[in-house]
C-alpha positions in Angstrom: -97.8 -39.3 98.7 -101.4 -38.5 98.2 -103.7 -38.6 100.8 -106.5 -41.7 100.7 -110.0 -40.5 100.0 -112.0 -41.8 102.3 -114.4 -44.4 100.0 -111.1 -45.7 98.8 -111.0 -49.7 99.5 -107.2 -50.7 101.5 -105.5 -54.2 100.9 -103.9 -55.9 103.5 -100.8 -54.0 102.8 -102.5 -50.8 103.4 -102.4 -50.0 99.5 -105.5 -49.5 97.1 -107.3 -52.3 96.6 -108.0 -54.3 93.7 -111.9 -54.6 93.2 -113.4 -58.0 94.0 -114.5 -58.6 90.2 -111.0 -57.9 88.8 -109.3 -61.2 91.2 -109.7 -64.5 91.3 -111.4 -66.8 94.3 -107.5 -67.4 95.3 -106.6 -64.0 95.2 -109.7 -63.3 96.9 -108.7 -65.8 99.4 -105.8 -64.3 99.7 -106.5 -60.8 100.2 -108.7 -62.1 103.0 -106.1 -63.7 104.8 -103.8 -60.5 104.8 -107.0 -58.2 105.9 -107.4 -60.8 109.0 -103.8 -60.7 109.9 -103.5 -56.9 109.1 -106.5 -56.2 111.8 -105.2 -58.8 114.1 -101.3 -57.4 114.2 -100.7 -54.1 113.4 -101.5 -51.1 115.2 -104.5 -49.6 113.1 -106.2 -46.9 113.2 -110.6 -47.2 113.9 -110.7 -46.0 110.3 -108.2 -48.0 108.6 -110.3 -51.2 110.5 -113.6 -50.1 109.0 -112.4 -50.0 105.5 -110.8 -53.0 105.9 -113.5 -55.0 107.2 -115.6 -53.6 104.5 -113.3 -54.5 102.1 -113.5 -58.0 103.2 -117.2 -58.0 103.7 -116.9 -57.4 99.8 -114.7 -59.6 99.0 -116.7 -62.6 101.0 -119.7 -61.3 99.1 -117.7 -61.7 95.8 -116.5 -65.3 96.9 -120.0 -66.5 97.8 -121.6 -65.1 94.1 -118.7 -66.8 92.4 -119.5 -70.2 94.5 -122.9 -69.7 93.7 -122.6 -69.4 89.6 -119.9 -72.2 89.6 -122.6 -74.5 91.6 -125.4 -73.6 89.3 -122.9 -74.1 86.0 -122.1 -77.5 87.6 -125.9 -78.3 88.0 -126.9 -77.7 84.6 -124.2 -79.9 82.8 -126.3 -82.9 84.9 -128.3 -83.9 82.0 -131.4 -85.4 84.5 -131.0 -82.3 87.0 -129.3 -84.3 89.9 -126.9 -82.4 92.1 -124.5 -85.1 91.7 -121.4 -83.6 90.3 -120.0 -87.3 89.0 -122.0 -89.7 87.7 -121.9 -93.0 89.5 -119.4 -95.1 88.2 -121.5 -99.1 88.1 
């Protein structure tokens, strides 16, 4: 088994990782979950943490962008600029 390089991202299941543009928000979500019980369960070395929390910190990042474009595609198809994401139904 080769050895991990050191800049090389872990998943939860101590694996390379997938890079945040190549997943989904769930499989974000996901991967998130399996870093927080990962860190919180097994017995892992201070390296392994680090690259896992940076992993996450990455993969928040990459949530919040996503968010961010979805709320701004959601905002332009409101023909008078409201932030109402259903018109009122009178």
């Amino acid at each position: 088994m080769a050895a991990k390089k050191p800049e090389d991202k872990l998943s939860a299941d101590g694996n390379k990782a997938n890079t945040a543009d190549d997943m989904t928000i769930d499989q974000k979500m996901d991967e998130l979950d399996g870093i927080i019980e990962k860190m919180e369960n097994d017995e892992i070395t201070l390296e392994e943490s680090f690259e896992l929390y940076k992993h996450g910190v990455e993969l928040v990042r990459s949530c919040n962008d996503a968010i961010d474009r979805v709320e701004k595609e959601v905002l332009k198809l409101n023909d008078d600029g409201s932030t109402d994401v259903l018109p009122d139904m009178e």
